[in-house]
Structure formats: structure tokens, C-alpha cells
DRENBASE-389227 format. One record per atom (N, C-alpha, C): x negated, y negated, z negated. Coordinates in pm, whole numbers, padded with zeros to 5 digits, always signed. Atoms other than C-alpha are relative to their C-alpha. Example, Ala and Ser with C-alpha at 12.3 -4.5 7.8 and 13.67 -1.06 7.14 Angstrom:
-00089+00119+00000
-01230+00450-00780
-00090-00120+00000
+00082+00119+00006
-01367+00106-00714
+00077-00109-00073
//
This chain:
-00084+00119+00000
+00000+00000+00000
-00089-00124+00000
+00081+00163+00025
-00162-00364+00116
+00046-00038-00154
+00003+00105+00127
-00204-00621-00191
+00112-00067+00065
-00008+00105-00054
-00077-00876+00023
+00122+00096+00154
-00073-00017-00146
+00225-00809+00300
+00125-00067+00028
-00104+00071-00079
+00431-01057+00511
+00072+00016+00092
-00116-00081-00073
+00725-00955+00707
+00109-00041+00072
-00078+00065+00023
+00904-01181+00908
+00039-00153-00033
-00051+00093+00061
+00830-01481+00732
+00006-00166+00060
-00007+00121-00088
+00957-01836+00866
+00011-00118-00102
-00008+00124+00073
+00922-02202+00729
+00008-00111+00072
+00003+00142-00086
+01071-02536+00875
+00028-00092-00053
-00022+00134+00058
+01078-02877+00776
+00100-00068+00056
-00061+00101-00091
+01319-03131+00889
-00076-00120-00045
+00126+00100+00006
+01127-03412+00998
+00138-00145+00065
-00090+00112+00049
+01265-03774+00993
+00122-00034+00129
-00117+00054-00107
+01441-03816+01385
+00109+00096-00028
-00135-00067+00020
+01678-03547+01233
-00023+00180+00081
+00066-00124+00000
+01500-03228+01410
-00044+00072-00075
+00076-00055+00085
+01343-02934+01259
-00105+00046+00045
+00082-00025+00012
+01000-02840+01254
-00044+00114-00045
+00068-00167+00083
+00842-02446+01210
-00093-00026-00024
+00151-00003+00055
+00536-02431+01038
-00083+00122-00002
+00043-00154-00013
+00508-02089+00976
+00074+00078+00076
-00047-00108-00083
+00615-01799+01192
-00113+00138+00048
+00117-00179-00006
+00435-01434+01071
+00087+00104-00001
-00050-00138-00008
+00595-01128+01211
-00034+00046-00111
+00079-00134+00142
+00327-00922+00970
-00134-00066+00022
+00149+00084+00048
+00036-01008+00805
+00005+00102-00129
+00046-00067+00119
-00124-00766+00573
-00138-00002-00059
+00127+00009+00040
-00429-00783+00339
-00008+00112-00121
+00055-00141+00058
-00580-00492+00190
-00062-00021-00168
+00067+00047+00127
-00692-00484-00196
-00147-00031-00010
+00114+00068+00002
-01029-00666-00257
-00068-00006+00132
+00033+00091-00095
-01037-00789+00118
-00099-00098+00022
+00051+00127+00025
-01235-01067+00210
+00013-00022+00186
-00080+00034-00138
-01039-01224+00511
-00031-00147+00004
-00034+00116-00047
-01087-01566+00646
+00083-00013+00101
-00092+00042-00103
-00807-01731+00832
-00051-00136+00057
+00003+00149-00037
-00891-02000+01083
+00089-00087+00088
-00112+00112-00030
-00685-02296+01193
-00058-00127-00021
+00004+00139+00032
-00701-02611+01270
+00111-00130-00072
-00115+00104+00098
-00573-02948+01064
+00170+00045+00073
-00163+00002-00068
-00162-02915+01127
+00030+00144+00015
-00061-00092-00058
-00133-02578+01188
+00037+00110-00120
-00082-00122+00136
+00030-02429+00858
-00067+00099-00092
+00094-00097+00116
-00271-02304+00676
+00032-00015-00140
-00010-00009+00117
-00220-02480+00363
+00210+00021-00029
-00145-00055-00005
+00225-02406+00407
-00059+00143-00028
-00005-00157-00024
+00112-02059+00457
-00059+00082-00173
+00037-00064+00110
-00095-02009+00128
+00100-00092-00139
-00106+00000+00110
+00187-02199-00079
+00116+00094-00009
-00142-00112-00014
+00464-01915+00053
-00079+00103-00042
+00045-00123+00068
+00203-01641-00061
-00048-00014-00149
-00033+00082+00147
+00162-01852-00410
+00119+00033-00008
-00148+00008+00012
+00525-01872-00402
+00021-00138-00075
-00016+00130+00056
+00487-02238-00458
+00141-00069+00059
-00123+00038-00109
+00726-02300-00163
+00071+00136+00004
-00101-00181-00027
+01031-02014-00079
-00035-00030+00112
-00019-00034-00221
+01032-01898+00311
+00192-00078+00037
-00124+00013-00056
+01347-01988+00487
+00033+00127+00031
-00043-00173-00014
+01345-01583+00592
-00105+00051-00034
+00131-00122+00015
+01130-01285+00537
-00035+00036-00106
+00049-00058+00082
+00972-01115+00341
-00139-00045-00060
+00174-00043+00036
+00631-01135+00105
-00008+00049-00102
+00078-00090+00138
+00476-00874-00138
-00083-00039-00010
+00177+00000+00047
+00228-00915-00371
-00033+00079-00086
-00012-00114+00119
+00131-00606-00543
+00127+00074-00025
-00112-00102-00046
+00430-00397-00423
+00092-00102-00061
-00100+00048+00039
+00666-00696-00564
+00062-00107+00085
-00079+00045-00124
+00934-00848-00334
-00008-00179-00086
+00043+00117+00044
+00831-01247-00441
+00175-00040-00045
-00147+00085-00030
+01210-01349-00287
+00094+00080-00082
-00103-00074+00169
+01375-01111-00605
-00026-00048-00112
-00029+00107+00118
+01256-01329-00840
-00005-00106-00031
-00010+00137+00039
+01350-01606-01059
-00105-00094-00010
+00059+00094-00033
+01175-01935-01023
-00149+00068-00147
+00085+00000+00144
+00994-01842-01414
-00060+00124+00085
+00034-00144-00073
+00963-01463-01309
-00113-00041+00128
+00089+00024-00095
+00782-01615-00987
-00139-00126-00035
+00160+00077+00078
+00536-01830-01190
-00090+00087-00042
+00086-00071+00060
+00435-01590-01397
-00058+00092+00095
+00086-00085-00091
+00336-01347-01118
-00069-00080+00068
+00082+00090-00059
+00163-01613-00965
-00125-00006-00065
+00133+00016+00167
-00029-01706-01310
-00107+00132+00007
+00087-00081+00088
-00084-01332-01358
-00087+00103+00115
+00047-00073-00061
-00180-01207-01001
-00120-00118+00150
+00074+00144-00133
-00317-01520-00773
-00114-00127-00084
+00103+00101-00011
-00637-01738-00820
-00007-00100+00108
+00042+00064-00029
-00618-02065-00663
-00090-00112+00035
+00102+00124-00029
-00882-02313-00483
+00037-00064+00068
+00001+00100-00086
-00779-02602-00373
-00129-00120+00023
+00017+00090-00098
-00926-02874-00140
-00094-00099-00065
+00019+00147+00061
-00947-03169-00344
+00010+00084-00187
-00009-00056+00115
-00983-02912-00651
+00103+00011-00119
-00114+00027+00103
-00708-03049-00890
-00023+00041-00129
+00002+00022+00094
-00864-03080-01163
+00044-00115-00111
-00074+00115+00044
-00702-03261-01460
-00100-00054-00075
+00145+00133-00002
-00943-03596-01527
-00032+00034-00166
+00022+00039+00094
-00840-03576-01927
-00012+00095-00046
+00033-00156+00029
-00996-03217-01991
-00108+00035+00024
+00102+00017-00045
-01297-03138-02002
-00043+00157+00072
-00014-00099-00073
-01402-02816-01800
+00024+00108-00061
-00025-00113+00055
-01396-02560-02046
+00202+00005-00013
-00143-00024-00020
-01029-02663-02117
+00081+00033+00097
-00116-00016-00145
-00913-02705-01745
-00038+00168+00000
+00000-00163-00017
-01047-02317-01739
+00144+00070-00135
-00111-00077+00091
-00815-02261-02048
+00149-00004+00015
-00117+00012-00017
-00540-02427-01950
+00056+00110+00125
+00006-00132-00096
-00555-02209-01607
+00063+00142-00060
+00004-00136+00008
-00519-01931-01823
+00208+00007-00131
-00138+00009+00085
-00138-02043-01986
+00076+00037-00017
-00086-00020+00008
+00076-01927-01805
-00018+00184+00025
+00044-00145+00013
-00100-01584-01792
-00001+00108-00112
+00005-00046+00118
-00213-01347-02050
-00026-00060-00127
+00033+00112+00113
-00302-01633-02266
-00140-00018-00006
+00142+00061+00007
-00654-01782-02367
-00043+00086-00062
+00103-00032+00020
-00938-01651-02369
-00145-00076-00004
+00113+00108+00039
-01221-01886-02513
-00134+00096+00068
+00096-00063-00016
-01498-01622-02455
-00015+00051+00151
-00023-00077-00158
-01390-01478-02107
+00019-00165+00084
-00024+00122-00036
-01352-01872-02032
-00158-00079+00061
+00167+00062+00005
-01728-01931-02144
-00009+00039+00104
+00060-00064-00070
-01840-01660-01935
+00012-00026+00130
-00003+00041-00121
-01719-01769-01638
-00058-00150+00026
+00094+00059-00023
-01842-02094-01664
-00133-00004+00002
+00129+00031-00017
-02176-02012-01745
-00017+00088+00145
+00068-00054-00123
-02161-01749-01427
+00027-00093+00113
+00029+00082-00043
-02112-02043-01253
-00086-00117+00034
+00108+00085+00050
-02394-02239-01376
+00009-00154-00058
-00040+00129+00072
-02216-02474-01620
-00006+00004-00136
-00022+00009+00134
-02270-02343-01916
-00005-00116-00085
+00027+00119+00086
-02453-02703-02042
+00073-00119+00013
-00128+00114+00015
-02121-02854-01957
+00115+00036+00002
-00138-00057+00087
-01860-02685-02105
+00093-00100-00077
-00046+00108+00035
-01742-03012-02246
-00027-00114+00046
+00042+00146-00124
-01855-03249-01972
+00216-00034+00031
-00105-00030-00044
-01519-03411-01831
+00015+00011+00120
-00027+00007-00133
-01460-03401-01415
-00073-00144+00046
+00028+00123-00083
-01543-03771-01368
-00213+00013+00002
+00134-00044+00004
-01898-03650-01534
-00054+00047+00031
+00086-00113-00089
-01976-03391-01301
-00023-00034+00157
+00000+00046-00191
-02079-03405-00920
+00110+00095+00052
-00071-00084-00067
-01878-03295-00650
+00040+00160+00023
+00031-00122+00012
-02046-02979-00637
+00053+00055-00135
-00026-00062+00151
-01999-02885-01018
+00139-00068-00032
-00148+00020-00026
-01628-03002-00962
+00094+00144+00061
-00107-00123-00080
-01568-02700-00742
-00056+00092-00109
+00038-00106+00053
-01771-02498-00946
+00084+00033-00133
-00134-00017+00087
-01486-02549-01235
+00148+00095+00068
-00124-00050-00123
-01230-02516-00938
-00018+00134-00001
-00004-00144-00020
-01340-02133-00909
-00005+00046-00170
+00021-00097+00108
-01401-02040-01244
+00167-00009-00047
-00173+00004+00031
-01034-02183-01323
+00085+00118+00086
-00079-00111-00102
-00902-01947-01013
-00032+00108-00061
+00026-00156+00044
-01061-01615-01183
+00035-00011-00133
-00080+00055+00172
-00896-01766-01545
+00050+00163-00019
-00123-00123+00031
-00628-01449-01512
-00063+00083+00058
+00031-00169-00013
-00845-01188-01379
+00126+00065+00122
-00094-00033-00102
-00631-01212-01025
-00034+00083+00093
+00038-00089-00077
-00600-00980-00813
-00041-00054+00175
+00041+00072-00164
-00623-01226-00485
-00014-00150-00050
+00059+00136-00030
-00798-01559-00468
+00065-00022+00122
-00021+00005-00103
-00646-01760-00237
-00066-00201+00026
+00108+00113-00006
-00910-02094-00116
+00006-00086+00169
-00029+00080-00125
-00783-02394+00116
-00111-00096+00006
+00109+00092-00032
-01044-02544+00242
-00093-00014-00133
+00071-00004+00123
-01267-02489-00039
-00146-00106+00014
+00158+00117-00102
-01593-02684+00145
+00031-00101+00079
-00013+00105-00035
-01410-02917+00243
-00044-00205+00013
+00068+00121+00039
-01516-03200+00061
-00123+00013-00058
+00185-00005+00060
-01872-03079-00034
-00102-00022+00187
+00143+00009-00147
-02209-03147+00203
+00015+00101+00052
+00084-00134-00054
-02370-02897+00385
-00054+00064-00092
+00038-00120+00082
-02569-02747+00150
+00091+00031-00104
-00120-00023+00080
-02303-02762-00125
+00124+00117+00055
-00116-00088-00021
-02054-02603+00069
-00045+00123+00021
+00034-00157+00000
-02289-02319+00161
-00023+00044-00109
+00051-00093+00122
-02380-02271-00194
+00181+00031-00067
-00170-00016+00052
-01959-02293-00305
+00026+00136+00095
-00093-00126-00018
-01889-02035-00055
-00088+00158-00012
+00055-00095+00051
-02152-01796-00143
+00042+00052-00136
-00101-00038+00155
-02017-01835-00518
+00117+00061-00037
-00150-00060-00001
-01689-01804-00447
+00010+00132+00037
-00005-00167-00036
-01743-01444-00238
-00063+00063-00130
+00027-00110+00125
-01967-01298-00522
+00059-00033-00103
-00120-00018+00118
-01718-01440-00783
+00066+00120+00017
-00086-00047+00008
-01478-01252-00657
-00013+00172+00058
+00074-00151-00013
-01665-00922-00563
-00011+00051-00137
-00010-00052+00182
-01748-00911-00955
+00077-00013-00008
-00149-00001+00049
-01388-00956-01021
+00080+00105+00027
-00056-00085-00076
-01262-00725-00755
+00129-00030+00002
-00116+00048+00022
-01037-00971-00692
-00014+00012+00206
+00078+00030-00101
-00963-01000-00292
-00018-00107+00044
+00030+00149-00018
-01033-01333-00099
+00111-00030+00140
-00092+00046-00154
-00782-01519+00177
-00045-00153-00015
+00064+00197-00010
-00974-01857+00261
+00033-00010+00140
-00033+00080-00129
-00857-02075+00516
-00086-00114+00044
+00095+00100-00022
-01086-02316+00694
+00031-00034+00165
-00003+00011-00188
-01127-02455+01049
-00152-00054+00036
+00103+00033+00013
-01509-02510+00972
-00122+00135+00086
-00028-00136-00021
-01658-02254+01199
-00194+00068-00083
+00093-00033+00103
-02027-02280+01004
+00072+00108-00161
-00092-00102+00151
-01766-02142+00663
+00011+00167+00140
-00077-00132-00026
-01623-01875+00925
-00115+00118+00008
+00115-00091-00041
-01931-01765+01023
-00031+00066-00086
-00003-00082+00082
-01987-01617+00703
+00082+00114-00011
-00056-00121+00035
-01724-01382+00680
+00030+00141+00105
+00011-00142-00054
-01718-01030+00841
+00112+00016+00079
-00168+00007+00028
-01295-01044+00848
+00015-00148+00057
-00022+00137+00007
-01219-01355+01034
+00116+00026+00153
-00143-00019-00089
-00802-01387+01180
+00007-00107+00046
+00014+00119-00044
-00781-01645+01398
+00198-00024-00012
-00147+00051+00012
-00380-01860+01287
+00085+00067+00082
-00073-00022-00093
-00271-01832+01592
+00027+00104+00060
-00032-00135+00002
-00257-01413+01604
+00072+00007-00072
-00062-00038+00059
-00065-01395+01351
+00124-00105-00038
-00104+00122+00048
+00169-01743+01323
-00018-00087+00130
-00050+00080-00156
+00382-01850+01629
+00020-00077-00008
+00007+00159-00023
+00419-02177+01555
-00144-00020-00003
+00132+00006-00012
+00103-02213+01502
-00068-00019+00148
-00036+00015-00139
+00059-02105+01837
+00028-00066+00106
-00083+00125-00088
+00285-02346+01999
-00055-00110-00026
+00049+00106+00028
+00123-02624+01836
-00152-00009+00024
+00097-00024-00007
-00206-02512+01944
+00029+00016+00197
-00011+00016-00182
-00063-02488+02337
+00034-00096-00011
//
């Protein structure tokens, strides 16, 4: 049984002249347990829509998605947090870290709506990040780089079974971003968590082994790409 299987699933906006807009459109899309898949796409084409409907941040308009043999669209809004909390590691973009916390907390808070805190399993991930000597630094005090490097240790908080990383190198240099996405894969190899990163960077793609190009698997996508 995939970790990860989409079935079906469609998402449209209505956009302001009173039309609607698809974003997503995935027959099937499956990802295997501790994967390590990059999806590429360019700006507009429903990468970051696509990893909020496998969050279950957003609902689909149809279809189906499992995560860990559980039908997302059977449960309640709470019910669909908590499987979120207790099976998905997110990385976002622009990181989203909160300013008045200092990193050890934003890792604790991460861990809330999950099995609950863990101070020690909190450390540890920051120091395998290489923050241990700022475990109480706050976000504005750290560089860019050691911004994301919170950003991942917060995503492996719950011990998830899939990381899922939008544009993770986005806003780092060159060398930064090659050292973030080296981190991020062997994070999540020691975790044996799997990985679904989206990028349109094709230096990032080039790294990965597993690399789906949008537009195989999401017909709008597609269309907006003809």
C-alpha cells in the first residue's frame, strides 16, 4: 500500500471576472513509503495548491487522497489536523517561523498538536542540525540559512512519516541552498520519513534520483504550461 495516494483529485478557484479556474487535476499520483520524489513545476502551476490538498490544509473539490491507508475526505476538520500534526512534516518557502519564539520553542510548539513535547527529542534535532549554540537564539537573530535549518528540524517535530518541502531553497544562495537540501534528504533518511519537494530550480532537481515532472501527472497544469 503507497504512503501517499491521489485519485481523481480536482481544485478550482473562482477568480474575480466570475469564471473558474483548475489548479489541480491528478488522475493518480502515488508515493511509496520513505520515497524521495521531487516534483517540478514552474511558478503558477499548482505546486504549492497541490501540497496543501495532501496537508489537508485545503479540501479537493473531488477525489480522493490517502495518507497512510486513511481516506483524508472522512474526516473532521480536528480529526484532519491531527493526522496532519501526527503524520506530515512541513517546509515552507518563506519558513514560517514565529518571530516571538525562540528556535527551540518554534520546534516545540511544532510538536502540539502531535504526541506532545518533547524537550529532549527537540534538542536533538536541533543540534543534528547544527544549532545546538542557539537553542534560544530568536529568528530575527539567526541568518537565512539557520532560519531553514529550524524550518526542518520543526518538520521532523512528530516523527512524520512524509515531509512535504515547497520550495525549500528558495530564498537561500547557492551554496546555502545546496547545503539545506543535502540536510533536508539525510534528515529525513534518519527519520525514515519519505520526501515530496517541489521546486522549479533545476540545479535542486538535479539532485534527486525520483524527479516527476507537474505536468505528467496534473492536467491543468498542463494546460497552463501549453
Amino acid at each position: 500500500m503507497p504512503l501517499l495516494e491521489l485519485t481523481q483529485v480536482r481544485k478550482c478557484f473562482a477568480t474575480p471576472d466570475g469564471t473558474t479556474h483548475c489548479v489541480v487535476d491528478v488522475p493518480r499520483f502515488e508515493l511509496a513509503d520513505k520515497a524521495h520524489v521531487a516534483l517540478a513545476g514552474e511558478s503558477g502551476s499548482g505546486k504549492t495548491t497541490l501540497l496543501n490538498l495532501i496537508a489537508g490544509i485545503v479540501s479537493p473539490d473531488s477525489g480522493s487522497i490517502k495518507l497512510a491507508g486513511r481516506e483524508l475526505g472522512n474526516l473532521r476538520e480536528g480529526e484532519r489536523d491531527r493526522a496532519r500534526a501526527e503524520t506530515i512534516g512541513f517546509i515552507f518557502q518563506t519558513f514560517n517561523l514565529l518571530p516571538g519564539y525562540t528556535c527551540l520553542e518554534n520546534v516545540l510548539l511544532g510538536m502540539a498538536f502531535g504526541p506532545g513535547h518533547d524537550r529532549r527529542f527537540a534538542e536533538m534535532l536541533l543540534k543534528r542540525v547544527g544549532l545546538e549554540n542557539r537553542l534560544h537564539y530568536y529568528p530575527r537573530q539567526l541568518s537565512t540559512g539557520q532560519q531553514q535549518r529550524v524550518a526542518v528540524a520543526r518538520a521532523l517535530a512528530n516523527r512524520p512519516g512524509l515531509v512535504l518541502a515547497d520550495e525549500p531553497t528558495g530564498n537561500l544562495d547557492h551554496a546555502n541552498a545546496r547545503e539545506a537540501l543535502k540536510l533536508i534528504r539525510e534528515a529525513c533518511y534518519e527519520n525514515n520519513a519519505a520526501l515530496l519537494l517541489v521546486s522549479h530550480d533545476r540545479e535542486v532537481l538535479a539532485g534527486f534520483e525520483n524527479v516527476v515532472q507537474l505536468t505528467d501527472i496534473n492536467l491543468a497544469s498542463r494546460k497552463v504550461a501549453a
